[in-house]
C-alpha positions, 0 to 999 in steps of 0.5 A: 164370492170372488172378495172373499176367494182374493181374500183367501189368496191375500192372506196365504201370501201374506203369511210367507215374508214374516220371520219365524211366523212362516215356519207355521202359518204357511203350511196352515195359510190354505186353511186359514185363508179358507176360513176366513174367505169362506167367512167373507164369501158367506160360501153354502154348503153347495158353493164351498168347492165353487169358492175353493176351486176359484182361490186354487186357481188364483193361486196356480197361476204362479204355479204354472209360471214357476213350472214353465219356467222350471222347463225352461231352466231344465232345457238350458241346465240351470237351477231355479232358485237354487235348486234343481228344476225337477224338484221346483216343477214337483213342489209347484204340482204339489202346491196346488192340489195341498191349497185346493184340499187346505181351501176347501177344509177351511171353509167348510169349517167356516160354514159350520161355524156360521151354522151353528152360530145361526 
Protein backbone atom coordinates (compact mmCIF):
# COMPACT_ATOMS: atom_id res chain seq x y z
CA UNK A 1 0.00 0.00 0.00
CA UNK A 2 2.68 2.56 1.01
CA UNK A 3 4.84 1.60 -2.66
CA UNK A 4 2.07 2.14 -4.47
CA UNK A 5 0.81 5.45 -2.31
CA UNK A 6 4.75 6.99 -2.84
CA UNK A 7 4.37 6.03 -6.31
CA UNK A 8 1.34 8.03 -6.54
CA UNK A 9 3.03 10.90 -4.75
CA UNK A 10 6.39 10.43 -7.23
CA UNK A 11 4.55 10.86 -10.29
CA UNK A 12 1.94 14.08 -9.21
CA UNK A 13 5.59 15.95 -8.68
CA UNK A 14 7.05 14.57 -11.17
CA UNK A 15 4.92 16.10 -13.71
CA UNK A 16 5.15 19.86 -12.27
CA UNK A 17 9.30 20.80 -14.01
CA UNK A 18 8.20 19.44 -17.72
CA UNK A 19 7.76 22.32 -19.97
CA UNK A 20 4.49 22.85 -21.79
CA UNK A 21 3.38 19.14 -20.18
CA UNK A 22 2.46 20.61 -16.84
CA UNK A 23 -0.13 22.85 -18.40
CA UNK A 24 -1.91 19.38 -18.63
CA UNK A 25 -0.89 16.80 -16.37
CA UNK A 26 -0.60 18.73 -13.39
CA UNK A 27 -4.00 19.23 -12.82
CA UNK A 28 -4.71 15.54 -13.90
CA UNK A 29 -1.28 14.09 -11.96
CA UNK A 30 -3.75 13.33 -8.88
CA UNK A 31 -5.61 11.13 -10.87
CA UNK A 32 -2.95 9.87 -12.88
CA UNK A 33 -1.15 9.05 -9.67
CA UNK A 34 -4.23 7.37 -8.29
CA UNK A 35 -4.42 5.06 -11.02
CA UNK A 36 -1.34 4.09 -11.51
CA UNK A 37 -0.49 3.69 -7.68
CA UNK A 38 -3.82 2.13 -7.15
CA UNK A 39 -2.72 -0.31 -9.74
CA UNK A 40 0.80 -1.09 -7.62
CA UNK A 41 -1.06 -1.23 -4.39
CA UNK A 42 -3.54 -3.57 -6.09
CA UNK A 43 -6.22 -1.14 -3.38
CA UNK A 44 -9.94 -3.08 -2.91
CA UNK A 45 -12.76 -1.85 -2.94
CA UNK A 46 -12.50 -1.44 1.05
CA UNK A 47 -8.71 -0.19 1.24
CA UNK A 48 -9.24 2.62 -1.96
CA UNK A 49 -9.98 5.60 0.45
CA UNK A 50 -7.12 4.03 3.20
CA UNK A 51 -4.70 4.41 0.02
CA UNK A 52 -5.84 7.61 -1.22
CA UNK A 53 -5.90 9.04 2.31
CA UNK A 54 -2.03 8.07 3.08
CA UNK A 55 -1.00 9.57 -0.78
CA UNK A 56 -3.17 13.03 0.51
CA UNK A 57 -1.34 13.12 3.48
CA UNK A 58 2.22 12.68 1.91
CA UNK A 59 1.29 15.36 -0.16
CA UNK A 60 0.07 17.72 2.65
CA UNK A 61 3.13 17.63 4.11
CA UNK A 62 4.63 20.61 1.91
CA UNK A 63 0.99 22.00 2.27
CA UNK A 64 1.37 22.67 5.59
CA UNK A 65 4.91 24.25 5.38
CA UNK A 66 3.83 26.40 2.65
CA UNK A 67 0.98 27.39 5.10
CA UNK A 68 3.39 27.92 8.24
CA UNK A 69 5.50 29.69 6.11
CA UNK A 70 2.58 31.62 4.45
CA UNK A 71 1.95 33.12 8.23
CA UNK A 72 5.06 33.81 8.72
CA UNK A 73 5.59 35.81 5.51
CA UNK A 74 2.12 37.54 6.41
CA UNK A 75 3.30 38.61 10.06
CA UNK A 76 6.38 40.32 8.67
CA UNK A 77 4.56 41.79 5.18
CA UNK A 78 6.40 39.99 2.60
CA UNK A 79 5.44 38.00 -0.28
CA UNK A 80 5.62 34.44 -0.84
CA UNK A 81 6.72 33.36 -4.19
CA UNK A 82 5.69 36.47 -5.49
CA UNK A 83 2.36 36.62 -4.21
CA UNK A 84 0.43 37.75 -1.39
CA UNK A 85 0.59 35.22 1.69
CA UNK A 86 -3.34 34.91 1.93
CA UNK A 87 -3.90 33.68 -1.31
CA UNK A 88 -0.31 31.16 -1.01
CA UNK A 89 -2.26 29.77 2.54
CA UNK A 90 -5.72 29.43 -0.03
CA UNK A 91 -4.32 27.59 -2.81
CA UNK A 92 -2.28 25.23 -0.20
CA UNK A 93 -5.84 24.25 1.73
CA UNK A 94 -7.25 23.90 -1.73
CA UNK A 95 -4.57 21.51 -2.83
CA UNK A 96 -4.93 19.11 -0.50
CA UNK A 97 -8.84 18.13 -0.57
CA UNK A 98 -8.51 18.52 -4.98
CA UNK A 99 -5.32 15.59 -4.47
CA UNK A 100 -7.42 13.37 -1.77
CA UNK A 101 -10.88 13.56 -4.21
CA UNK A 102 -8.29 13.27 -7.99
CA UNK A 103 -6.68 10.22 -5.64
CA UNK A 104 -9.55 8.48 -4.66
CA UNK A 105 -11.20 8.78 -8.27
CA UNK A 106 -8.20 7.18 -10.03
CA UNK A 107 -7.93 4.31 -8.14
CA UNK A 108 -11.44 3.41 -8.08
CA UNK A 109 -10.92 3.66 -11.82
CA UNK A 110 -8.03 1.27 -11.39
CA UNK A 111 -10.08 -1.02 -9.32
CA UNK A 112 -12.54 -1.09 -11.85
CA UNK A 113 -10.42 -1.90 -14.54
CA UNK A 114 -8.75 -4.86 -12.84
CA UNK A 115 -12.16 -5.67 -12.18
CA UNK A 116 -13.29 -6.46 -15.06
CA UNK A 117 -9.84 -7.59 -16.51
CA UNK A 118 -10.16 -10.59 -14.03
Amino acid sequence: MLKGALTSVILMFVFIPIPVVHFFAVPLSPFIGGFIGGSIAKAEKEKIILFSLITTGITAIPSFFIIIYSFIQRSNNLEVAGMDPFLAIILAVILIPYTWFGNTIGALISYTARGKSN
